[in-house]
Structure formats: structure tokens, C-alpha cells
DRENGUMAR-215989 format. One record per residue: residue in one letter; chain; x, y, z of N, C-alpha, C in turn. Coordinates in steps of 0.02 Angstrom, whole numbers, padded with zeros to 5 digits. Atoms other than C-alpha are relative to their C-alpha. Layout:
<pts>
<pt><r>A</r><c>A</c><n_X>X</n_X><n_Y>Y</n_Y><n_Z>Z</n_Z><ca_X>X</ca_X><ca_Y>Y</ca_Y><ca_Z>Z</ca_Z><c_X>X</c_X><c_Y>Y</c_Y><c_Z>Z</c_Z></pt>
...
</pts>
This chain:
<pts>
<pt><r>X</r><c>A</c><n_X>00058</n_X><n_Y>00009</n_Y><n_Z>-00044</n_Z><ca_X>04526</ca_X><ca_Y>04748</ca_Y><ca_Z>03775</ca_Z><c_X>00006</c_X><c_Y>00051</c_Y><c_Z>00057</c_Z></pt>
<pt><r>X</r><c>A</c><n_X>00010</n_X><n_Y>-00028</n_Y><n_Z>-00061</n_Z><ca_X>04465</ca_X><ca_Y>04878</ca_Y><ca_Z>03904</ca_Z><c_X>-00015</c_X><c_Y>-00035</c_Y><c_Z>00055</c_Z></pt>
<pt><r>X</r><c>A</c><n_X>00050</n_X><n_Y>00040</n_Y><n_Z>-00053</n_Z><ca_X>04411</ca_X><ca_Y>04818</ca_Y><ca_Z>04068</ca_Z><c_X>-00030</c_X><c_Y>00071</c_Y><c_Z>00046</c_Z></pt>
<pt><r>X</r><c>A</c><n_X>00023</n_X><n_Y>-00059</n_Y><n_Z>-00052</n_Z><ca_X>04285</ca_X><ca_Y>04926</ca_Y><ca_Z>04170</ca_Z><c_X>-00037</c_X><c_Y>-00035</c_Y><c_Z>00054</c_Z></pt>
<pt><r>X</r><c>A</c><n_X>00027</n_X><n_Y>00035</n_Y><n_Z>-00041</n_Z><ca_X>04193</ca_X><ca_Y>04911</ca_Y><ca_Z>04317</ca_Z><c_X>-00057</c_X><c_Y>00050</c_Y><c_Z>00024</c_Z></pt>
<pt><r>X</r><c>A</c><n_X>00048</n_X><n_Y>-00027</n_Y><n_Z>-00033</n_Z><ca_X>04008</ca_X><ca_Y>04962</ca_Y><ca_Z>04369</ca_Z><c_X>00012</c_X><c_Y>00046</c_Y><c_Z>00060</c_Z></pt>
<pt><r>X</r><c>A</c><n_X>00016</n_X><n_Y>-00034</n_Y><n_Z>-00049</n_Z><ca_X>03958</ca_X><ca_Y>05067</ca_Y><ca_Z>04500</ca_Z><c_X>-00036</c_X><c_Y>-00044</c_Y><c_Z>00041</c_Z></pt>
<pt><r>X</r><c>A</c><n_X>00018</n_X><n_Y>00078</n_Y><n_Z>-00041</n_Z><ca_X>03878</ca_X><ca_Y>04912</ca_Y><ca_Z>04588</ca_Z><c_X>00043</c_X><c_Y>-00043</c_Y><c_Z>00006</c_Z></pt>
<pt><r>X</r><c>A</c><n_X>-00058</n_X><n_Y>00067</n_Y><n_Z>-00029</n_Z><ca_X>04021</ca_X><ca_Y>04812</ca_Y><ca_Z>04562</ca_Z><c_X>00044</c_X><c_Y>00027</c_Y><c_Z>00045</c_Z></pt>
<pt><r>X</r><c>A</c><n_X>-00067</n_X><n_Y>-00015</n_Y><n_Z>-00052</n_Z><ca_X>04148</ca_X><ca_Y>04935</ca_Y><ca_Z>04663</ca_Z><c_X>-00041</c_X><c_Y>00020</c_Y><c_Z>00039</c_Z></pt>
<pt><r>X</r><c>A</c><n_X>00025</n_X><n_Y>-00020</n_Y><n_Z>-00067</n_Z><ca_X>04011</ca_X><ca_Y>04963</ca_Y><ca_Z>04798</ca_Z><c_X>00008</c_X><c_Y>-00069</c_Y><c_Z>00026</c_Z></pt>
<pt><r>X</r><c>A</c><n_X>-00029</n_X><n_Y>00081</n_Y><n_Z>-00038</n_Z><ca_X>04034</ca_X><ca_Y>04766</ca_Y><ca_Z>04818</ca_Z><c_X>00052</c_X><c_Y>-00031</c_Y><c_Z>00007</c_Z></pt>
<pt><r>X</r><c>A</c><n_X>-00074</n_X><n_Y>00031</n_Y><n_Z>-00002</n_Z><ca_X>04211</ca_X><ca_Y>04739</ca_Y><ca_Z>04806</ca_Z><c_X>00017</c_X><c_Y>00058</c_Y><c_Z>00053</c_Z></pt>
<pt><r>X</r><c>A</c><n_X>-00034</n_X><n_Y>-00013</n_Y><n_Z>-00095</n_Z><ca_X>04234</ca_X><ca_Y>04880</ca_Y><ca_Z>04949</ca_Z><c_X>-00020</c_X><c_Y>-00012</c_Y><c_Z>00039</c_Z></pt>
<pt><r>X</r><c>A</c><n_X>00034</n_X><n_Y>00029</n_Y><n_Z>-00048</n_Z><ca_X>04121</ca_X><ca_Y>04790</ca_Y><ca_Z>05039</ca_Z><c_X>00036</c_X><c_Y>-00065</c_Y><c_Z>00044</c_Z></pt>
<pt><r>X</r><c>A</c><n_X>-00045</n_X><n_Y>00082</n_Y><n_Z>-00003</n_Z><ca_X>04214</ca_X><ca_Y>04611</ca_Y><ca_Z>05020</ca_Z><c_X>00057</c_X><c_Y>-00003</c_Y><c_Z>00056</c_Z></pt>
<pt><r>X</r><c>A</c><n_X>-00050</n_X><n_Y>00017</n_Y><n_Z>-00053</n_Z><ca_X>04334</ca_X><ca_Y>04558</ca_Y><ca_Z>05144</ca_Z><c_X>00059</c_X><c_Y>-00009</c_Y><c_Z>-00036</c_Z></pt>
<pt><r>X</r><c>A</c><n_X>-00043</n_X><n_Y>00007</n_Y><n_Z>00031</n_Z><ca_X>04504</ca_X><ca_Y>04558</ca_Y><ca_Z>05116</ca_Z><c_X>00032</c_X><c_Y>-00044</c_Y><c_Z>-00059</c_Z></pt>
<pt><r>X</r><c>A</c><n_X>-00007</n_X><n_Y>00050</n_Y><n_Z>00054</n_Z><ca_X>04542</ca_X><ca_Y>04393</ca_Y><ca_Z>05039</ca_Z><c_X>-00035</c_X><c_Y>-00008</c_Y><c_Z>-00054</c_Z></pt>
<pt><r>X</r><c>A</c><n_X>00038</n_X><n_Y>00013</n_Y><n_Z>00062</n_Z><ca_X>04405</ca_X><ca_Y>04409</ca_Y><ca_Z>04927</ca_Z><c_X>00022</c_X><c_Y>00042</c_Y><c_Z>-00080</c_Z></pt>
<pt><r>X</r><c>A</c><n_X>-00018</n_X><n_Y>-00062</n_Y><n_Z>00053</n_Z><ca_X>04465</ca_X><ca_Y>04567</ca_Y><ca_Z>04848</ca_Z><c_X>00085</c_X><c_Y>-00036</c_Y><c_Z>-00026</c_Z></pt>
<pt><r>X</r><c>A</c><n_X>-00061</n_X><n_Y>00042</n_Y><n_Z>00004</n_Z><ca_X>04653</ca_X><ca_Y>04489</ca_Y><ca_Z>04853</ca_Z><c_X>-00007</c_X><c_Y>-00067</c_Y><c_Z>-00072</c_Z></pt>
<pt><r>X</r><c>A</c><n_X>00025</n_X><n_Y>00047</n_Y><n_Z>00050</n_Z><ca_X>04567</ca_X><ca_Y>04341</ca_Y><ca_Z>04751</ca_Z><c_X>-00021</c_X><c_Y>00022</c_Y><c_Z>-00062</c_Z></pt>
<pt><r>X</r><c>A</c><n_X>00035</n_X><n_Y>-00038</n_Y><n_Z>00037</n_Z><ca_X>04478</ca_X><ca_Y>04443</ca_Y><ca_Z>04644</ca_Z><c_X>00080</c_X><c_Y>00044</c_Y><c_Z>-00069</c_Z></pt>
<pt><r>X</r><c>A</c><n_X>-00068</n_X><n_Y>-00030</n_Y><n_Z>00041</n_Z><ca_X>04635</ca_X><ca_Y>04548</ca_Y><ca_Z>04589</ca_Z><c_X>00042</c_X><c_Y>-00056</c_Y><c_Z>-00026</c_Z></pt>
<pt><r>X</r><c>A</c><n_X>-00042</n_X><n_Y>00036</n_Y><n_Z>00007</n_Z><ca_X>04734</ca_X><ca_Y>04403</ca_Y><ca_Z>04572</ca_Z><c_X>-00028</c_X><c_Y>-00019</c_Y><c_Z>-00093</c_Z></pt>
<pt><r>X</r><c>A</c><n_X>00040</n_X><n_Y>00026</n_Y><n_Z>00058</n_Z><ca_X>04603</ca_X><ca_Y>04330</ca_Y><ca_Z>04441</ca_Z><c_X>00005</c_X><c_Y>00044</c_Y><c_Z>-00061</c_Z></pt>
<pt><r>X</r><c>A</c><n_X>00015</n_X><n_Y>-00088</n_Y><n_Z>00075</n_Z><ca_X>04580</ca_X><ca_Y>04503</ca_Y><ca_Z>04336</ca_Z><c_X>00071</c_X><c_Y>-00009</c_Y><c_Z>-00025</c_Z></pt>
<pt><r>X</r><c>A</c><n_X>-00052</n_X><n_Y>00026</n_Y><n_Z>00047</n_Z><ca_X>04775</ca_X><ca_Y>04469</ca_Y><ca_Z>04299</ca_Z><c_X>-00013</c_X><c_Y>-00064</c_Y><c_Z>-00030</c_Z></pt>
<pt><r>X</r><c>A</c><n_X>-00007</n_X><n_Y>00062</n_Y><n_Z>00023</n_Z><ca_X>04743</ca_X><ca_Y>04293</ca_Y><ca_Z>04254</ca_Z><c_X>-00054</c_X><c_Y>00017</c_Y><c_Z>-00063</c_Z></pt>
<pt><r>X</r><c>A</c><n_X>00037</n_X><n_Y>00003</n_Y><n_Z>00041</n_Z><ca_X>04587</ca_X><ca_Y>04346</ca_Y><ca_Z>04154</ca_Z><c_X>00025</c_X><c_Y>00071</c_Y><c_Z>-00074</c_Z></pt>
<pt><r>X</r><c>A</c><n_X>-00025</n_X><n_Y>-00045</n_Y><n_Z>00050</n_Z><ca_X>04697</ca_X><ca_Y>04502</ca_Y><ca_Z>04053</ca_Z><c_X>00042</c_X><c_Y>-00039</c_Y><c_Z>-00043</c_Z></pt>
<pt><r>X</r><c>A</c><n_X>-00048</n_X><n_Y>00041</n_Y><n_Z>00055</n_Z><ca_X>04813</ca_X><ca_Y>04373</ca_Y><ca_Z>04001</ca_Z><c_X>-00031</c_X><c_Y>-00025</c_Y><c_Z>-00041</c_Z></pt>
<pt><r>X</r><c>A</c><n_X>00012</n_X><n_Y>00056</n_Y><n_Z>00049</n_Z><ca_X>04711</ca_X><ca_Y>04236</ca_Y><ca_Z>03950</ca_Z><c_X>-00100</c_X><c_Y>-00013</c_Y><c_Z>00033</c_Z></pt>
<pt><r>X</r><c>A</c><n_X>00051</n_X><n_Y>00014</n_Y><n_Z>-00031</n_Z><ca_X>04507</ca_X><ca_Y>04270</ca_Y><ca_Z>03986</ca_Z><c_X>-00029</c_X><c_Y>-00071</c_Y><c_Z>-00008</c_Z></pt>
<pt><r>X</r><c>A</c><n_X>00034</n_X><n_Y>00045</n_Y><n_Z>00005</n_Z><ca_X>04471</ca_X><ca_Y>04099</ca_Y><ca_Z>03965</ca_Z><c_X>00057</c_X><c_Y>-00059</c_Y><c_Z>-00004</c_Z></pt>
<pt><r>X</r><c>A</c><n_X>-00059</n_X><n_Y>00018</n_Y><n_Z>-00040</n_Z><ca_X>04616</ca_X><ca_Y>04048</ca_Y><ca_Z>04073</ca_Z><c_X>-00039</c_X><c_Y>-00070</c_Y><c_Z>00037</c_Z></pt>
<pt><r>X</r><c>A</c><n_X>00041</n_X><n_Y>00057</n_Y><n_Z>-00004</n_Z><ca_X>04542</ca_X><ca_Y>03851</ca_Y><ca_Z>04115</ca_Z><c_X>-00031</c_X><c_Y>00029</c_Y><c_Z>00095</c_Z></pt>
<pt><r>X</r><c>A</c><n_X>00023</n_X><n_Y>-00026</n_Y><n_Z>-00080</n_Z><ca_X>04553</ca_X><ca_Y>03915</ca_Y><ca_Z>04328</ca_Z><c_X>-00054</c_X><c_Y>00050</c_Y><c_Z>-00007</c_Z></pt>
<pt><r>X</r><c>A</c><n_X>00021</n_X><n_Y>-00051</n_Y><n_Z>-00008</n_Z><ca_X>04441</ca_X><ca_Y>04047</ca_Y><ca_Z>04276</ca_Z><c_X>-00085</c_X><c_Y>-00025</c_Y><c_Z>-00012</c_Z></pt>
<pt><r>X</r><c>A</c><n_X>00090</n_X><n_Y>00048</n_Y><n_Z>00010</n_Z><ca_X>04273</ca_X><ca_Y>03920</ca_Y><ca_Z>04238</ca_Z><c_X>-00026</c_X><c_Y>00049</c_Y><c_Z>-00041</c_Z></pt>
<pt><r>X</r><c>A</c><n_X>00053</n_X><n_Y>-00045</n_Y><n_Z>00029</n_Z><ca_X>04230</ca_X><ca_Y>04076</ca_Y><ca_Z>04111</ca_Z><c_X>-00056</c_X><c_Y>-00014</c_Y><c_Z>-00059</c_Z></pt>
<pt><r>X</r><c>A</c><n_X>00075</n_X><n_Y>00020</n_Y><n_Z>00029</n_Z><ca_X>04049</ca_X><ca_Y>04057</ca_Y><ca_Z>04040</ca_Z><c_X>-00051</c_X><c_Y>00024</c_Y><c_Z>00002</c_Z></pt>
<pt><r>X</r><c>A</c><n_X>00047</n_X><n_Y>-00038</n_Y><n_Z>00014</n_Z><ca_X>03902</ca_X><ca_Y>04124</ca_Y><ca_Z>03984</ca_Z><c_X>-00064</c_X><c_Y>-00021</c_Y><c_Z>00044</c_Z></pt>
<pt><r>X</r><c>A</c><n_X>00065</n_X><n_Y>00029</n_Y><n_Z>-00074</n_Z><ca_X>03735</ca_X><ca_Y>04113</ca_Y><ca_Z>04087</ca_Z><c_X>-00045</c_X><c_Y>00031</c_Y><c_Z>-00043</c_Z></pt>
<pt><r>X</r><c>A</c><n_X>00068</n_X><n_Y>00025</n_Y><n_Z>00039</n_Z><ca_X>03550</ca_X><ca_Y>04071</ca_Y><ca_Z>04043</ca_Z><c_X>-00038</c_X><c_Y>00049</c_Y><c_Z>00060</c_Z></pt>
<pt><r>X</r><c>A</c><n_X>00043</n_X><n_Y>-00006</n_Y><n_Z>-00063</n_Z><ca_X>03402</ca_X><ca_Y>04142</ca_Y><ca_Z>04135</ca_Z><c_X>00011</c_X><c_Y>00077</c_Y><c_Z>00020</c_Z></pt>
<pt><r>X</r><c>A</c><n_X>00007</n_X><n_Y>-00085</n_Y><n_Z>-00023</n_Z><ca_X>03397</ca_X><ca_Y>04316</ca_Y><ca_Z>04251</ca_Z><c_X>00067</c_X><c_Y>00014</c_Y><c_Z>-00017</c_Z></pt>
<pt><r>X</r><c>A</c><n_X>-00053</n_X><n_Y>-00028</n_Y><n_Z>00033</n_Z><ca_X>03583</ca_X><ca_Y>04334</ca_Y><ca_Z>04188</ca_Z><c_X>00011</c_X><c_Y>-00016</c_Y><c_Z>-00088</c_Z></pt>
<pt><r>X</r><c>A</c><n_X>-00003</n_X><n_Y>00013</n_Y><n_Z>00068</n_Z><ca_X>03568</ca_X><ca_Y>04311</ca_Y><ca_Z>04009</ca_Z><c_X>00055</c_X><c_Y>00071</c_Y><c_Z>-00044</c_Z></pt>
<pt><r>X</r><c>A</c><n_X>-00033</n_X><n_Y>-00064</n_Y><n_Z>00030</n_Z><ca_X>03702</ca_X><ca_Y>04412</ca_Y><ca_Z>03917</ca_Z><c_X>00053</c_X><c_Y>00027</c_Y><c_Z>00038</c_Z></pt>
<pt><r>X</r><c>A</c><n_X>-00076</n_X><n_Y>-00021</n_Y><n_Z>-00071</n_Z><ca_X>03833</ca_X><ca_Y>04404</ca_Y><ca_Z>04066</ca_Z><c_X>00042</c_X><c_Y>-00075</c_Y><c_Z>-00009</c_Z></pt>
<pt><r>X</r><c>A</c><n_X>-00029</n_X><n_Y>00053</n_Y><n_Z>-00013</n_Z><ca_X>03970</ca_X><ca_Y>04298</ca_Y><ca_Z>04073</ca_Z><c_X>00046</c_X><c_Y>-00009</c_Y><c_Z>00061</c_Z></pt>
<pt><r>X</r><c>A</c><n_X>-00010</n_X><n_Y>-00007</n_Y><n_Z>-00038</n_Z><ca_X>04037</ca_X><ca_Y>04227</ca_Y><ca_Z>04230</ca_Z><c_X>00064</c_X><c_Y>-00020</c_Y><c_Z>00000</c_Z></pt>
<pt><r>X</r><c>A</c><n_X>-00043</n_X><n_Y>00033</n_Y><n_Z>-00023</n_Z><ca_X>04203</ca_X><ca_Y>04183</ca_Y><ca_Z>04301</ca_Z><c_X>00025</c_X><c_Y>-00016</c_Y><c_Z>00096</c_Z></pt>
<pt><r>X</r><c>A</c><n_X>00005</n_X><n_Y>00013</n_Y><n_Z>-00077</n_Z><ca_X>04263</ca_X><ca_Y>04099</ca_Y><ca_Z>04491</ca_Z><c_X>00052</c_X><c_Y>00026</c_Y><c_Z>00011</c_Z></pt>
<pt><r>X</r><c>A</c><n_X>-00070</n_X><n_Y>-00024</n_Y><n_Z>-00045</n_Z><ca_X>04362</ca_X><ca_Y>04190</ca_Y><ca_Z>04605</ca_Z><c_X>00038</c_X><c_Y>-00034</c_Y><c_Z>00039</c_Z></pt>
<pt><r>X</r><c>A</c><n_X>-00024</n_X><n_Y>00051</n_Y><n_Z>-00073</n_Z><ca_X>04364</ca_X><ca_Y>04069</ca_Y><ca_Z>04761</ca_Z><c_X>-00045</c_X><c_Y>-00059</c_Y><c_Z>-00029</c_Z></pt>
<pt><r>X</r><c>A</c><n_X>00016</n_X><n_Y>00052</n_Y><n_Z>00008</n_Z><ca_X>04288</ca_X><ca_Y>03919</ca_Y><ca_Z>04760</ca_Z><c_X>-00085</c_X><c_Y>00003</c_Y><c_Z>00013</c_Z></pt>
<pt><r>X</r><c>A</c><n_X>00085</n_X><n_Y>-00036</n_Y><n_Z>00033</n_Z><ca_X>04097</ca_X><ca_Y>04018</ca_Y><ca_Z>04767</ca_Z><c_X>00005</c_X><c_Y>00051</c_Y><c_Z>-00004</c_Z></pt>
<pt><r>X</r><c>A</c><n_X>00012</n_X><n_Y>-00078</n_Y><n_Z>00054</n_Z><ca_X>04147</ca_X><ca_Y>04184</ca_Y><ca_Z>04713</ca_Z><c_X>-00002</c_X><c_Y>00006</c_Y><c_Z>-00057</c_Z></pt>
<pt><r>X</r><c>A</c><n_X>-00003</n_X><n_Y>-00011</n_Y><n_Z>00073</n_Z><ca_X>04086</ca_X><ca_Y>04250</ca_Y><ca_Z>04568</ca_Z><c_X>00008</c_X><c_Y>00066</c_Y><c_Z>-00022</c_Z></pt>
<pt><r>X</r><c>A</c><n_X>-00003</n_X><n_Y>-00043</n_Y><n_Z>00032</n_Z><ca_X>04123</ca_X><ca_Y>04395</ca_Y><ca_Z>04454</ca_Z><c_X>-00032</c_X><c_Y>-00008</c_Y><c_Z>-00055</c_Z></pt>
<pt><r>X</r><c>A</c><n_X>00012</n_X><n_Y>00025</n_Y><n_Z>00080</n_Z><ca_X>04008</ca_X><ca_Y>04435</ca_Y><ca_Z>04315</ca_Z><c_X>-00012</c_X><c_Y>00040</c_Y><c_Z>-00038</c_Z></pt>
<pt><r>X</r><c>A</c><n_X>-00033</n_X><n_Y>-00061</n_Y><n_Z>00055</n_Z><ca_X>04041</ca_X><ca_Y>04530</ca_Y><ca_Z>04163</ca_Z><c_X>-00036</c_X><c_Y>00017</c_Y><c_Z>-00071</c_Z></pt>
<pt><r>X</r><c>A</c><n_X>00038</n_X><n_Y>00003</n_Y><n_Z>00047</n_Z><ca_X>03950</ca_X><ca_Y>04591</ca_Y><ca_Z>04011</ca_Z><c_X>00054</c_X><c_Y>00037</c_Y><c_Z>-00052</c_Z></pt>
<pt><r>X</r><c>A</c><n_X>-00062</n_X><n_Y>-00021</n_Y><n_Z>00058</n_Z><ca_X>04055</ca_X><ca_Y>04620</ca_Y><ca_Z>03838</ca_Z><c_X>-00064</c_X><c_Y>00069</c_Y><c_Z>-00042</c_Z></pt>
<pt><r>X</r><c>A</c><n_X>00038</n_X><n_Y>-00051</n_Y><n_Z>00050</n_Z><ca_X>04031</ca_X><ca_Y>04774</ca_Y><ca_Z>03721</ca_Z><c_X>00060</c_X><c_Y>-00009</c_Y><c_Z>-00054</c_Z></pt>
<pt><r>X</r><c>A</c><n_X>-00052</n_X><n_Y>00002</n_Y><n_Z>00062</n_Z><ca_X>04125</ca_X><ca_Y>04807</ca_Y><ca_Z>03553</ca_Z><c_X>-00014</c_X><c_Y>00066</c_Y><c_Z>-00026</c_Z></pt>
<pt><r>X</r><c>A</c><n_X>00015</n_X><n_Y>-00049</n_Y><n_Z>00021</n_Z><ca_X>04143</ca_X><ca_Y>04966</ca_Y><ca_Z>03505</ca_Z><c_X>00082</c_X><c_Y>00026</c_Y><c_Z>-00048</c_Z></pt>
<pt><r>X</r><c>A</c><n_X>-00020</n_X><n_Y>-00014</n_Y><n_Z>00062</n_Z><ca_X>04225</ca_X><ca_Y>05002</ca_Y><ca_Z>03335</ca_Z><c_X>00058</c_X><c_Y>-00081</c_Y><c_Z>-00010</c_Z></pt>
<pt><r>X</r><c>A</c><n_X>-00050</n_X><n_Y>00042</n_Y><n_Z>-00009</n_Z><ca_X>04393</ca_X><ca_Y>04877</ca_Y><ca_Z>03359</ca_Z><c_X>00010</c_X><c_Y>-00024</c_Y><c_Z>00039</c_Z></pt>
<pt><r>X</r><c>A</c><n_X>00005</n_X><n_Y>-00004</n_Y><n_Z>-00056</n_Z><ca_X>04377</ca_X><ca_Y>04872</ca_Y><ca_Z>03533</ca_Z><c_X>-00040</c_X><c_Y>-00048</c_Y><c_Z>00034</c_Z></pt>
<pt><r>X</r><c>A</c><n_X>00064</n_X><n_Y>00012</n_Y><n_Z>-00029</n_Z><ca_X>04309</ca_X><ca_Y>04758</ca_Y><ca_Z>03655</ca_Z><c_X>00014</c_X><c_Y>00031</c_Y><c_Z>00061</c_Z></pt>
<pt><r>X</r><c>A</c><n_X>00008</n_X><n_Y>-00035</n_Y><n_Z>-00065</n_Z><ca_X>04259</ca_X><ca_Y>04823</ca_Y><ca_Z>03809</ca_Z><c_X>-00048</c_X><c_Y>-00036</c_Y><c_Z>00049</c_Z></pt>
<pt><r>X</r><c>A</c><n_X>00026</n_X><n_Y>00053</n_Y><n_Z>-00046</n_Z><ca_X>04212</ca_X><ca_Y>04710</ca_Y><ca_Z>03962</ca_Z><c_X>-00006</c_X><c_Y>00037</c_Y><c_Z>00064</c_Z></pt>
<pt><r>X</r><c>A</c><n_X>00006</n_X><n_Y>-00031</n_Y><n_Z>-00048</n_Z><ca_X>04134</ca_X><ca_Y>04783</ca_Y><ca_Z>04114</ca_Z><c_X>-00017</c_X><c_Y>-00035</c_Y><c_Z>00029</c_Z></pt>
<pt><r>X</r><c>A</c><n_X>00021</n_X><n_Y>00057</n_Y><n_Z>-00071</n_Z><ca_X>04125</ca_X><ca_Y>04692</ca_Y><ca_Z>04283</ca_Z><c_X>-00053</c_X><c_Y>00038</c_Y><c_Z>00033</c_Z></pt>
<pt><r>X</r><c>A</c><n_X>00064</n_X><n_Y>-00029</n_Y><n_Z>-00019</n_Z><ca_X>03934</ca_X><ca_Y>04720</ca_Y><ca_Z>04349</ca_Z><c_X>-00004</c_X><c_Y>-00013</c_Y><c_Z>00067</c_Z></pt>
<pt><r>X</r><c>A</c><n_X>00033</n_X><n_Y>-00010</n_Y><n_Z>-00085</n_Z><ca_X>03909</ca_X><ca_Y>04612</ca_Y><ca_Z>04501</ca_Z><c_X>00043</c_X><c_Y>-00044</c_Y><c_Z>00005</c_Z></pt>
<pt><r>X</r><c>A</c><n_X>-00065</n_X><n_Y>00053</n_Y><n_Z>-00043</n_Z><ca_X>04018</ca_X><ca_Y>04504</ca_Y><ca_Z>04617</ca_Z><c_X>-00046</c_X><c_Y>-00015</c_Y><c_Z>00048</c_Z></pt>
<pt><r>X</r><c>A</c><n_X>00046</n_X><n_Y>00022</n_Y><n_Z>-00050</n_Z><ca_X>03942</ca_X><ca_Y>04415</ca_Y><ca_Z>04747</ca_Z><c_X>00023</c_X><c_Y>-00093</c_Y><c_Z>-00005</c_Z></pt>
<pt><r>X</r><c>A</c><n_X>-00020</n_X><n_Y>00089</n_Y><n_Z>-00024</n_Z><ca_X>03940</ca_X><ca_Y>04219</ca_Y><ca_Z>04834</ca_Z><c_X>-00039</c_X><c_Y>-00030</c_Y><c_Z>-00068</c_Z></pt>
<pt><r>X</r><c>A</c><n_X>00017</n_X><n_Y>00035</n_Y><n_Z>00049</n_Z><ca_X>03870</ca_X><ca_Y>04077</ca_Y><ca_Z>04703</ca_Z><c_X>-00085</c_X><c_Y>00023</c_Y><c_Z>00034</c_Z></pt>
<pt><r>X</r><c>A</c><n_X>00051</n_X><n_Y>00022</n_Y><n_Z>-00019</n_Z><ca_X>03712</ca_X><ca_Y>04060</ca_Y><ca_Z>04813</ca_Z><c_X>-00036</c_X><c_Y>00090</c_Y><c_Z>00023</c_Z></pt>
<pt><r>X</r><c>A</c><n_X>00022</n_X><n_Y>-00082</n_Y><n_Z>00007</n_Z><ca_X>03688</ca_X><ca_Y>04255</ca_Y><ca_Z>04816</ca_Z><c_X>-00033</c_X><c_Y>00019</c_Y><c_Z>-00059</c_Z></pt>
<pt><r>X</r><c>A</c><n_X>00026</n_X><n_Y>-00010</n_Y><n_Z>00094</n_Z><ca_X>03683</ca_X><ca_Y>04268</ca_Y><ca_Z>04614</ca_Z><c_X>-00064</c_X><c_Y>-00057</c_Y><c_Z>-00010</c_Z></pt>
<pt><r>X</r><c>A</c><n_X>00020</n_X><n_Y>00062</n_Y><n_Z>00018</n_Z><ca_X>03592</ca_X><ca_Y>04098</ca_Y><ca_Z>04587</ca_Z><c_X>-00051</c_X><c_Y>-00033</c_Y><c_Z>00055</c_Z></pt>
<pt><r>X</r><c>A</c><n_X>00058</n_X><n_Y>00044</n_Y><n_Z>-00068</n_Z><ca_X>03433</ca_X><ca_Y>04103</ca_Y><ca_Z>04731</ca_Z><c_X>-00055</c_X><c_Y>-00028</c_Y><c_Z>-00062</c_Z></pt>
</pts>
């Protein structure tokens, strides 16, 4: 598995405050090991995110990620990050 990351998602993670980013990193190990690590709430979403799946950083951060597959390969790119009530007006 690759992991990449948008050009929207690293204009919002150097935005984030320390702990968030801290949180954030912490998770991306937890989610290389095992993406669907139970702490990681990872799940697919209905609606204006259709085709993203999310996981929690903090207790309303979200990271959310869209899969590709290319030949053997998957390849998971982190798009947007942001509070629960940011993603989800």
C-alpha cells in the first residue's frame, strides 16, 4: 500500500495546530499497520463524500481518504482533514 497526500490535505495539516498534526501522525502509523485498526472508526461515507473513506484522529478530527488500485497496488490518498462539524455542515 502507498499512502499519498493531496495538495489540499498538506495546505490543512500545516495549518492545524500542533496536537492535531501530532494526532494525525500518530494515527497514519496505526492506520499502516492495521487500516481498520478498531481506534481508527474507519468507514465509508454516503452523500457529498461518496467514495471517501473516513477515519478519527481526536475525538472530532477527521481524515478522509479515497482508495485507487493500480495494477497490484493499492494506493490511498489523504484529501481533506478538517473538524467533524467542518466536513458534515
Amino acid at each position: 500500500m502507498q499512502v499519498r497526500f493531496s495538495r489540499h490535505f498538506s495546505k490543512h495539516y500545516d495549518k492545524v495546530a500542533f496536537n492535531i498534526k501530532s494526532a494525525f501522525d500518530k494515527r497514519l502509523k496505526l492506520f499502516l499497520k492495521n487500516p481498520y485498526y478498531p481506534q481508527l472508526n474507519n468507514h465509508s461515507l454516503k452523500g457529498k463524500y461518496s467514495g471517501y473513506r473516513s477515519i478519527n484522529i481526536t475525538g472530532d478530527w477527521r481524515a478522509l481518504y479515497s482508495e485507487h488500485f493500480q495494477q497490484d497496488n493499492k494506493i490511498v490518498i489523504f484529501e481533506i482533514l478538517g473538524t467533524h462539524s467542518q466536513l458534515y455542515k
